[in-house]
C-alpha positions, 0 to 999 in steps of 0.5 A: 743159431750155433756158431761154431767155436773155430769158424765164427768167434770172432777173437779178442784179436780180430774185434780189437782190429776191428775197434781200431778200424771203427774209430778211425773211420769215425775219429768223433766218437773219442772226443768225449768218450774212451777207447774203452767205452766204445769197446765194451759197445762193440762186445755187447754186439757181438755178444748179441750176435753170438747168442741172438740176445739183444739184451746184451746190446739192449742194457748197453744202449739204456745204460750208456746212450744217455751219457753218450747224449749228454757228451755232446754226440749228435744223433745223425753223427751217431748213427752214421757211426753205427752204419759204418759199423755195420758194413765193417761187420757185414764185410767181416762176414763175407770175407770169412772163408770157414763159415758156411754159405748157409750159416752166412747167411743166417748170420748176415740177416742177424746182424742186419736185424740187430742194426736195425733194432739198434737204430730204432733203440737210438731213435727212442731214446735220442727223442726221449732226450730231446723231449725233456731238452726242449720242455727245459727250454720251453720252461726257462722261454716261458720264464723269460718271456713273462719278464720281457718289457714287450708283448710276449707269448708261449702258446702250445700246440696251436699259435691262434687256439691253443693254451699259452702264457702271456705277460703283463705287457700282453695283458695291460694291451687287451686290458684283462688280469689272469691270475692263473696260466695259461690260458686261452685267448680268442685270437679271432676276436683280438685280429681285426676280422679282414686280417684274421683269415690272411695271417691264418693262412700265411702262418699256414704256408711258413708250418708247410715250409718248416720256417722256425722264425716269422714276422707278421703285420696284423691290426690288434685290438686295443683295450680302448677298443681301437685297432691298432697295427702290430708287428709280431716275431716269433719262433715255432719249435718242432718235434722229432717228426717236424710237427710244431708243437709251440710258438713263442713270440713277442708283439710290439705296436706299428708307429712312424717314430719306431720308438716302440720297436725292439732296440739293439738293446733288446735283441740279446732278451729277446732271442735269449727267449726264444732260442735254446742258446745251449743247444742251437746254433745261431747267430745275428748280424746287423747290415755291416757285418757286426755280431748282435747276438750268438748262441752259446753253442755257437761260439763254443765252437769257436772256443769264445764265450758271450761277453758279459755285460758292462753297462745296462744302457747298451747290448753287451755286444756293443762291446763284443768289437770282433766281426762276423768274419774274423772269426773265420779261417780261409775256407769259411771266411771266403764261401760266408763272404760270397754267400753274405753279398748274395742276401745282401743283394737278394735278402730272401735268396733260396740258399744256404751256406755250409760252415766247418765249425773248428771246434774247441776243448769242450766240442767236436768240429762239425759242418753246419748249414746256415739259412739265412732269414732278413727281418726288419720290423719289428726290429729299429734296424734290419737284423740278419739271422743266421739259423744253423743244423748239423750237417753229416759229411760224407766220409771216405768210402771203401769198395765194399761200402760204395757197393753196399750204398750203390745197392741202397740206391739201385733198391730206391730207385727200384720202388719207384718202377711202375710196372714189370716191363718197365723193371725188365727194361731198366735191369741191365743198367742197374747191374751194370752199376752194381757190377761193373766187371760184367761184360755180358748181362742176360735177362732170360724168361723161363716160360712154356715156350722155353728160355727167352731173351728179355733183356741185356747187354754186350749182345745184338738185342735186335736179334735176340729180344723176345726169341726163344734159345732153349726149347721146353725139352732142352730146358728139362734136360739142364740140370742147372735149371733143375737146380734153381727150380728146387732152390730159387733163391739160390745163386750159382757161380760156375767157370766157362768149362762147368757151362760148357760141359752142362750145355753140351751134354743136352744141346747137339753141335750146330745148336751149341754153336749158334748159342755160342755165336749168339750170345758169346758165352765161351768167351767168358771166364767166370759166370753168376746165374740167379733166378727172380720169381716174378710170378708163378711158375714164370721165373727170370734168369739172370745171368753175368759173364765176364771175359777171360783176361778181366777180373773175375767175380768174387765171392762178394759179388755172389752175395751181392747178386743175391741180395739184388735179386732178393730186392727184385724179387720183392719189387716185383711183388710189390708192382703186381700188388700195386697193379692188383690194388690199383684194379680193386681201386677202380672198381671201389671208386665206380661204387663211389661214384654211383652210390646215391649214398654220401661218402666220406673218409676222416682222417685226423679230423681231416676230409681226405675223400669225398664222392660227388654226393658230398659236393651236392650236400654242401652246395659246391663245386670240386675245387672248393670241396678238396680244399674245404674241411668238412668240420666247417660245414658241420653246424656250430652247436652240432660240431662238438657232439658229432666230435664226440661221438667220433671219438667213441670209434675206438676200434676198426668195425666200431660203428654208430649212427647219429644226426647233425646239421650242415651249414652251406656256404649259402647258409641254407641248413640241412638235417643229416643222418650219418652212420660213422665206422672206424677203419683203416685207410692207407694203413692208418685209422680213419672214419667213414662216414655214409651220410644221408640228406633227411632235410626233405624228410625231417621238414615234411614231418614238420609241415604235418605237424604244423598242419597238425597245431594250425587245426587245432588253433583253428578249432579253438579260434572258432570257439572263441569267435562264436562266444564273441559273436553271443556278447557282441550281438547283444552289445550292438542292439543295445546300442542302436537301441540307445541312440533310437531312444535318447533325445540327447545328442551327446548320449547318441554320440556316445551310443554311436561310438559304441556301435562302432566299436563292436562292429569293429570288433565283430570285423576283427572276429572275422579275419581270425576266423579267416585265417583259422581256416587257410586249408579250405579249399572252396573254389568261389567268383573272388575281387582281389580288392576285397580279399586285401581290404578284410587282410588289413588288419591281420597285415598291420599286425604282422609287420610291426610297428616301424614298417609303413604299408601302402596300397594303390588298389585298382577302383575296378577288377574283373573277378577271378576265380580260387580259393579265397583262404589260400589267395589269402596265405600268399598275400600274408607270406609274401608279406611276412617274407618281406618284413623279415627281409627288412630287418623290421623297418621300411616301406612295403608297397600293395597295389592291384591293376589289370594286365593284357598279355601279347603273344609275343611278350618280352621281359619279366612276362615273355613265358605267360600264357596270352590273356587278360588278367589281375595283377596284384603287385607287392614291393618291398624296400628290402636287399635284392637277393643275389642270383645265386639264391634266386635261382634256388627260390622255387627249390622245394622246401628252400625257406626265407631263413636263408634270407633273413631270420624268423621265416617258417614258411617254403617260398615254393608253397607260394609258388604251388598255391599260385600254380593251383590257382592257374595263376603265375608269379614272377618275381624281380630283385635288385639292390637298388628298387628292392624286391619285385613280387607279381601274382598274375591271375586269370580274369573272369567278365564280370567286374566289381567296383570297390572305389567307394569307401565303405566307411567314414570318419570324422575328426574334432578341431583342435581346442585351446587347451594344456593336454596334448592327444597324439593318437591316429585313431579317430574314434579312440581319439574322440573317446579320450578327448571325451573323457577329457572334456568330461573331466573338465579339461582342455585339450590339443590332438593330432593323429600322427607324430608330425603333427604333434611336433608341429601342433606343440612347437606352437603351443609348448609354453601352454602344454603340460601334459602329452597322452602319446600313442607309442603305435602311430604311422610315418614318424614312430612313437619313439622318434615322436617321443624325443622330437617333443623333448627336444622341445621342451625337456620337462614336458610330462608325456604318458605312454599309451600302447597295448602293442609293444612288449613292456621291454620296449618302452622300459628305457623310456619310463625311467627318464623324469616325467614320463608315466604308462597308460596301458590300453584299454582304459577306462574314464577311472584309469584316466583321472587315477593318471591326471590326479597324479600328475597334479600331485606331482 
């Protein structure tokens, strides 16, 4: 822009004037700096100005802003200065008659920008300052809080995970030594876990309320393990953007003595730590309205300096005797008076107190506004803290200024229309306010039907509103309307006869008249017209009359309605962008919500859309899914690698597609796919995320692969059973052969035992064969009896060792008819599904009967069909399961890992297979009985009787003796004491652990030697293991299994006499373990 020399330099003159006027309005600008300093500012400008290069204010601003910094000046007070500048400059503009209307407003805008990059420059450089300031602060905090005799802590960016400093008395608590801080500490661990989730939350609220001090009460673990109540202080520090950036704090343990609480003795350490004492205003009384401590830059205010120390047994405040209130003058003595009995009365009252600090040689006077916060503990008495921030006084105003600040809040006010009418309606008050010498306001519309009244004031609106007072020939016969169409942004400013003689020229004598009658335009004196482009082709005209006799409009006042009708224009923009946004917006949202698609949008890791597919995923409803974060839902061992992965997204389009895994709250886990996209959302980075559910499909694929390996097991078990059957058919002849043969009784003893033994052993080949085939589907006449009787073995297998299996088998069933194999996989899964739901221990109880089912059948079998059927009922002894995952048992794919851990199986294929089978399965849960599983199945007529044994065994009388055989097999009973016998020894058994206890209570003082069978029923093995040593501590016991890993009894073989027999073993293994002994 060319200024010309004689119409816009400002001279030597002019700018001292205006320097003089500056500094007067703002007399704290010289309390630290010259005349001469803020003269050299002021001609930086208006060099910039001059030359539109704002290197000359630039190199100012870098060069001196620091020292102006460091001079004490305040930013808000710095930059109200520089907006009184700017209206001082603005005004100078406007009033300048020789410059031209459109190099002022070039000009005008320039020197607007200039502020605005002036004020931004301020900003940056005032943050630069107050970073390094508070890192200094931190850095010195940090130092004294590893030396306070209490808890203390400096921990960054997050007070429960972030990195942090503590002390020795923090670290002789948890009982841990770090050589090198900081450190993370594991806060969730070191909170007793039904506090952790309360002080999480209550920290929270205090960072959304902007609170710089806290107290907590919270239960701490001890090195020694206990819990012990804590009391924790502490301060936030903020950033420029009020983001919390560190948390100092000091701890102190709860007690009734309070002889571990902070004494007034350590109050002065510990605020001298958790304060910035040079550059805060704070100050602490105690109840009576004694000083406990101040900051530096409190009392410099007050030209008084902190008291030395005279005695290290007391606070130096002890004999700093002056009170609170002497320090006042009148003014503030009586609003800090009237405010210290308000918190004494109401501690925790929402107010604050303004104090016009005086000032000293070193500071400049200063309003402050204090917030009051009570604390108690950790503390031996009450403290009152009194936390103090500058205040901005408004100063004296000038017309133009009050003008300029009516239009900041006229445009503020402006933002919040929500829609044209509303803007239309509301527009006769706000130029009104902005220009109260306006008698008549017109709002008119220029539209195809003509000029018509939408709004005004100082005419009948009842009469006018929404009529037509210039048709569309007049309105292209006025030349005025020409004008604003050819500049629309242009502002005209015309007396009563220019209006009259533009009027007359194209509207006849009765029209004029009535115009003049209606609207009163000949009474006026002075006219502005301006025109707002709302829309295309559909401008507004406004129009302001003030009467003869009144104060005309200035040139100002022109200017003035320009920059309104400008913030018109832009709000009016700004609604019809918003109206079209919001149309955009229910169209996007209907997407949302139909796609069967899962949504979702992150922002700072933060969960801030969903659509209703997201709340199916996570198995909640709405109100915990908005204050839900959606990185909990996210597996733990998924989290860090989806983390990852997002943060590849640098640029908006980056995309990539990943799985991961979500966690309900139910812990049921599911496998998703998401394809992640950085975008921009309210006009910051985000990541959408479209998310879709693979759990059906991923378990599925795994159904089939594991129908896939059951195959191949299947083949590869029939191969071994058919070369057990070859030895086992030759083993078992032989046998019988022997005992035909021999004319020994103990030979056909032996040979018996033998035949036994293979036979058994050919049972067992068959149940492997049974469940290698668990996918054939012939459907045959069954009894359920005979179906569990061959599953004994495999079930005793499955539940291990310290779980206790009954069965009441119904003597005689009616036939049913199925498919054995998969008859056989319900009995095995619901087995396996209780076992896991038992933690491995307790009772489960099989039994079958017969059930006759009415027509009109009430409780658990109302919904079954009438008819006669077999009822095979299993019971476990394990927690009901709550209602909510029994309504979810018979879900597809919906597995017992939910329930317990280890379950491989779907619950719903148990309920497809009892389905198949033209059964039903009704299953009942609750804590008290336990979990209730019925399989109802059709009958057939014919009826099977399984009351008789099938097998017998007998049992040998104890002998007098000094072994003791604790083993509940009888025939491998009968073998070791054979062995035994053979071997020459004498001999005690008993076939289960409470009979060992008692059989060797009686004979302890013969017995030396006890062969325990580690797998035994009712009283285990361990338990049997230590009642016997309770008996007799150096009895020597060998451990007989094959069951249990060699982990298990480990524990067990290290205490004194006690060795391991493993089974099988032979006569020579035996007598190896005996001889042993002997030596021993």
């Amino acid at each position: 822009m060319k200024v010309v020399k004689e119409d816009h330099q400002t001279s030597r003159a002019s700018a001292k004037s205006l320097l003089h006027t500056w500094i007067k309005q703002n007399p704290e600008l010289i309390a630290h700096l010259t005349e001469k300093d803020w003269d050299e500012f002021l001609q930086a400008l208006l060099k910039s100005l001059k030359t539109r290069n704002r290197w000359f204010v630039q190199k100012f601003l870098e060069t001196a802003l620091p020292d102006i910094i460091q001079k004490g000046i305040l930013k808000d007070i710095f930059l109200q200065a520089l907006q009184n500048l700017r209206a001082l400059l603005l005004s100078s503009i406007l009033e300048t008659p020789q410059i031209k209307v459109s190099q002022r407003n070039a000009l005008l805008r320039e020197t607007l920008n200039l502020f605005d990059y002036i004020t931004k420059t301020t900003h940056t450089i005032y943050s630069e300052h107050s970073f390094i300031s508070t890192l200094t602060f931190l850095n010195a905090s940090t130092e004294k809080i590893l030396h306070l005799d209490y808890m203390g802590y400096h921990i960054s960016h997050s007070r429960f995970q972030g990195s942090g400093y503590y002390n020795e008395a923090f670290q002789d608590w948890i009982g841990k030594r770090w050589e090198d801080l900081p450190v993370t500490v594991n806060w969730k661990q070191l909170v007793h876990p039904e506090d952790f989730p309360r002080i999480e939350n209550w920290f929270l609220e205090r960072l959304k309320l902007q609170q710089p001090f806290y107290v907590m009460n919270y239960r701490l673990q001890h090195k020694d393990g206990d819990w012990r109540h804590v009391y924790e202080f502490g301060r936030i520090i903020y950033n420029e953007e009020q983001q919390p950036v560190s948390f100092l704090g000091v701890i102190t343990e709860a007690n009734a003595s309070k002889n571990k609480y902070i004494t007034e003795q350590g109050i002065s350490g510990v605020f001298n730590a958790l304060v910035d004492s040079e550059e805060e205003y704070l100050f602490v009384l105690n109840r009576s309205g004694k000083i406990l401590y101040a900051t530096h830059q409190f009392l410099n205010q007050f030209n008084i300096f902190p008291p030395a120390p005279q005695r290290m047994d007391i606070s130096p405040w002890e004999q700093f005797n002056s009170p609170f209130f002497e320090l006042l003058d009148s003014r503030n003595k009586i609003e800090a008076e009237q405010y210290w009995k308000a918190i004494l009365k109401e501690p925790y009252v929402n107010s604050t107190m303004v104090l016009h600090l005086p000032g000293s040689k070193n500071t400049t006077p200063m309003a402050v506004e204090f917030s009051c916060f009570p604390v108690q503990k950790p503390f031996q008495k009450s403290l009152y803290i009194f936390w103090g921030s500058v205040r901005q006084e408004r100063l004296e105003e000038t017309p133009l200024s009050k003008q300029h600040q009516t239009l900041i809040r006229i445009n503020n006010t402006l933002r919040k229309s929500a829609s044209p009418g509303e803007l239309i309606a509301n527009m006769p008050h706000y130029i009104e306010r902005l220009f109260p010498v306006a008698d008549l306001i017109l709002v008119l519309g220029l539209e195809k039907s003509g000029v018509v009244v939408k709004n005004g004031k100082g005419i009948d609106l009842s009469l006018l509103k929404n009529r037509v007072i210039l048709l569309p020939d007049e309105v292209e016969k006025l030349s005025v309307l020409k004008i604003f169409r050819q500049l629309p942004g242009k502002v005209l400013h015309l007396d009563a006869s220019s209006l009259w003689e533009l009027f007359s020229k194209v509207l006849s004598d009765q029209r004029l008249t009535r115009l003049e009658k209606e609207t009163q335009f000949l009474k006026t004196q002075d006219w502005l017209l301006g025109v707002v482009n709302i829309q295309q082709d559909s401008p507004l005209i406004v129009s302001l009359g003030a009467f003869r006799n009144r104060t005309r409009f200035s040139s100002l006042d022109g200017e003035l309605l320009h920059l309104f009708l400008q913030s018109l224009e832009s709000t009016f923009q700004n609604i019809f962008f918003h109206l079209q946004l919001e149309e955009k917006k229910a169209i996007y949202s209907t997407l949302l919500e139909k796609t069967t698609r899962i949504i979702v949008i992150l922002q700072n890791d933060q969960l801030v859309l969903y659509n209703p597919g997201y709340q199916e995923l996570i198995s909640v409803d709405n109100d915990v899914a908005m204050e839900s974060n959606f990185w909990q839902f996210v597996h733990p061992n998924d989290a860090g690698k989806l983390m990852k992965e997002l943060d590849k997204l640098t640029h908006p389009g980056d995309s990539i597609t990943t799985e991961f895994r979500i966690i309900t709250p139910f812990q049921q886990e599911k496998i998703c796919q998401g394809i992640f996209t950085r975008i921009v959302y309210h006009r910051k980075t985000a990541i959408l995320g479209e998310i879709i559910d693979r759990t059906n499909q991923k378990k599925l694929e795994r159904r089939l692969q594991q129908s896939k390996r059951l195959e191949n097991i299947g083949l590869i078990t029939n191969g071994i059973v058919h070369d057990f059957n070859n030895l086992l058919s030759a083993i078992i002849p032989s046998a019988q052969m022997l005992i035909q043969s021999s004319d020994s009784p103990q030979v056909k003893q032996y040979a018996e035992n033998i035949a036994k033994l293979a036979r058994r052993a050919g049972h067992i080949t068959r149940q492997l064969t049974l469940y290698a085939q668990l996918e054939s589907d012939r459907v045959e006449l069954l009894n359920l009896n005979q179906i569990i009787e061959e599953a004994r073995d495999i079930l005793h297998g499955l539940i291990g060792p310290n779980i206790t299996l009954d069965y009441q088998l119904a003597p005689s069933l009616p036939q049913v008819t199925g498919e054995k194999q998969q008859l056989l996989q319900i009995l095995i899964n619901v087995i396996h599904h209780a076992k896991n739901r038992m933690g491995g221990k307790g009772r489960i109880r099989i039994s079958t009967s017969t059930r006759r089912i009415q027509r009109n059948e009430k409780g658990l079998f109302r919904t079954i069909r009438p008819g006669d059927y077999v009822v095979l009922t299993i019971q476990d002894s394990a927690p009901g399961l709550h209602e909510q995952l029994q309504m979810k048992l018979f879900e597809p794919f919906l597995t017992t890992r939910e329930i317990a851990r280890g379950s491989g199986t779907d619950v719903s294929m148990i309920y497809g297979i009892s389905h198949k089978q033209e059964g039903y399965m009704v299953i009942k849960s609750d804590d008290a009985n336990g979990n209730l599983f019925k399989l109802l199945l059709p009958t057939e007529e014919k009826v099977v009787d399984t009351s008789q044994d099938t097998a017998s065994q007998g049992s040998i009388g104890p002998n007098p003796g000094k072994i003791l055989v604790v083993e509940d097999e009888t025939y491998l009973r009968d073998v070791m004491t054979g062995m035994l016998k053979l071997m020459g020894f004498s001999y005690y058994e008993a076939g289960n652990g409470e009979e060992a206890v008692e059989l060797f209570k009686k004979h302890h003082q013969e017995i030396d030697t006890i062969f325990l069978d580690y797998i035994i029923p009712g009283m285990s093995g361990q338990e049997t293991f230590y009642e016997l040593r309770k008996i007799n501590p150096d009895v020597h016991i060998v451990i007989c299994t094959g069951y249990v890993e060699q982990k298990e009894i480990t524990p067990l073989l290290k205490l004194p006499n006690v060795s391991f027999l493993p089974k099988p073993f032979t006569l020579e293994t035996l007598s190896k373990q005996l001889e042993e002994r002997k030596k021993n």
